[in-house]
C-alpha positions in Angstrom: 47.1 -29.7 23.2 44.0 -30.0 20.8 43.8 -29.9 17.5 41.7 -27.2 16.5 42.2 -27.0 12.7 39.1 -26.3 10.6 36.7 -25.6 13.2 37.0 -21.7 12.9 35.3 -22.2 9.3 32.3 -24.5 11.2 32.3 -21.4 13.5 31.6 -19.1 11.2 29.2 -21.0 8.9 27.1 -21.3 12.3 27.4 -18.0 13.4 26.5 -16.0 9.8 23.1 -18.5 9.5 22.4 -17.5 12.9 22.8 -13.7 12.5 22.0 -13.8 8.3 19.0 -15.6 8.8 17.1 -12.9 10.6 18.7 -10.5 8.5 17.1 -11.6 5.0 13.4 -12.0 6.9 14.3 -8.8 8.0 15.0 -7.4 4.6 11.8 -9.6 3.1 9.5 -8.0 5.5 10.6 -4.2 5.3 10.5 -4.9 1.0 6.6 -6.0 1.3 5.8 -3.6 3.8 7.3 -0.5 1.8 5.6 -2.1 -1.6 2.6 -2.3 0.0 3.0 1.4 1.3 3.8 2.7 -2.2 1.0 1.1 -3.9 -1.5 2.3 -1.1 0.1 6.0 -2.0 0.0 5.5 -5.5 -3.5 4.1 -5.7 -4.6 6.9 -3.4 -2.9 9.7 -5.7 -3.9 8.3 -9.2 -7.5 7.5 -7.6 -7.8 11.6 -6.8 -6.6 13.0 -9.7 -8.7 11.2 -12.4 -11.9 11.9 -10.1 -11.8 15.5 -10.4 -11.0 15.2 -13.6 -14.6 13.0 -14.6 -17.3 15.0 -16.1 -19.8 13.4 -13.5 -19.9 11.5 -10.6 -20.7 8.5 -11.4 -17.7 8.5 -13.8 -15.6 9.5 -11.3 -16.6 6.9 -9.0 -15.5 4.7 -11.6 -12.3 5.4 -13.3 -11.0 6.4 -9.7 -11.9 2.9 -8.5 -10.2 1.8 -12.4 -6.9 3.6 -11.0 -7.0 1.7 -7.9 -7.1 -1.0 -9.4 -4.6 -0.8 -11.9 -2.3 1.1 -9.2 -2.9 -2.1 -6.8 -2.0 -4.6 -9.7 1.2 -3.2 -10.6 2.6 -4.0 -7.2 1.1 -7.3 -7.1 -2.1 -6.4 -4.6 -5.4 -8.0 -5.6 -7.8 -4.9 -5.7 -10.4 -6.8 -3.6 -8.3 -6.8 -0.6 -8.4 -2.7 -0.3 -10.5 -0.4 0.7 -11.3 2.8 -1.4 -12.7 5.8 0.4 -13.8 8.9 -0.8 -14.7 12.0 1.1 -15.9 15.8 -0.3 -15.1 19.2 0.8 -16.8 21.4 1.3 -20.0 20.2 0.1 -20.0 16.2 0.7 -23.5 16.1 -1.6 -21.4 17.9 -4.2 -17.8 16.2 -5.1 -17.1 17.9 -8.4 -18.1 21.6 -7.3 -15.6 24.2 -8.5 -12.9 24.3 -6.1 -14.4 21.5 -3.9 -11.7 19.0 -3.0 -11.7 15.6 -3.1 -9.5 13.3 -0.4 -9.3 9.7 -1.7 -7.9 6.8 0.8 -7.1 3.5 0.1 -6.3 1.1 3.0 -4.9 -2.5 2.7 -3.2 -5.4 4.4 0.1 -6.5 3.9 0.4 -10.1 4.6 4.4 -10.7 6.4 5.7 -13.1 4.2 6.9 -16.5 5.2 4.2 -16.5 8.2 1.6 -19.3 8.1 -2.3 -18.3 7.9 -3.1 -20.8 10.4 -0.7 -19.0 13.2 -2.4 -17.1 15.9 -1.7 -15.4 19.2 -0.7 -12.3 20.8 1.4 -11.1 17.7 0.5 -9.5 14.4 0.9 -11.2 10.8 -0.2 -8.7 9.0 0.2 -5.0 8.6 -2.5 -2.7 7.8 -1.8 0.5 5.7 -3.7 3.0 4.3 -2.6 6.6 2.4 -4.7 9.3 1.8 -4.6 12.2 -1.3 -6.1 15.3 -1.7 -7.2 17.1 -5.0 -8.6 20.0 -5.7 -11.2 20.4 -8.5 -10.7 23.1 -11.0 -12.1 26.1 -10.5 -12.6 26.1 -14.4 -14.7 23.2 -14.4 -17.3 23.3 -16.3 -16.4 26.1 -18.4 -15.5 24.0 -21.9 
């Protein structure tokens, strides 16, 4: 008959790093990927609604690419490593024509964390996002 006193706590120190292990990467990689997606949405949103608010396009331009980046930097996201588009409806010559809309979209990378830049193959360590918003300009504007 063996003695098997104390091994059932070795057990289970070996088994929970085995199974916990994945479980906080797991965690870690979900919580940058959803940050990532919220600032993308956030940006994208904030980025829409102070362009049809601008009195001219070239402000516009501007303070949306201003709410990008301070949208980005909140979350932690350097501003250089997104993309801003921005598209116009009906009339692409004319962004801030009464009741034109406005669709902004900001796409990004999210780096997974933990993985090495110098690791490459068949797998992805990064995760591109983008999120798109749509406002409408006022069909007032222009009448102050």
């Amino acid at each position: 008959m063996s003695d098997d006193r104390g091994s059932s706590s070795l057990e289970f120190i070996t088994v929970g790093l085995i199974m916990l292990i994945p479980l906080v990467y797991l965690v870690l990689t979900m919580s940058a990927i959803q940050g990532g997606a919220l600032a993308a949405e956030g940006a994208a949103r904030q980025a829409a609604r102070v362009f049809v608010q601008a009195e001219s396009t070239a402000e516009a331009e501007l303070t949306a690419q201003r709410a990008v980046e301070f949208a980005l930097s909140n979350y932690g996201i350097d501003s250089a490593d997104a993309s801003v588009d921005i598209a116009c409806s009906p009339d692409p010559t004319n962004c801030l024509a009464r009741r034109g809309y406005v669709t902004v979209t900001v796409g990004l990378v999210v780096a997974l964390p933990l993985a090495p830049p110098v690791l490459t193959g068949n797998f992805p360590i990064n995760v591109p996002l983008d999120a798109a918003a749509t406002q409408q300009v006022s069909q007032f504007r222009g009448s102050r």
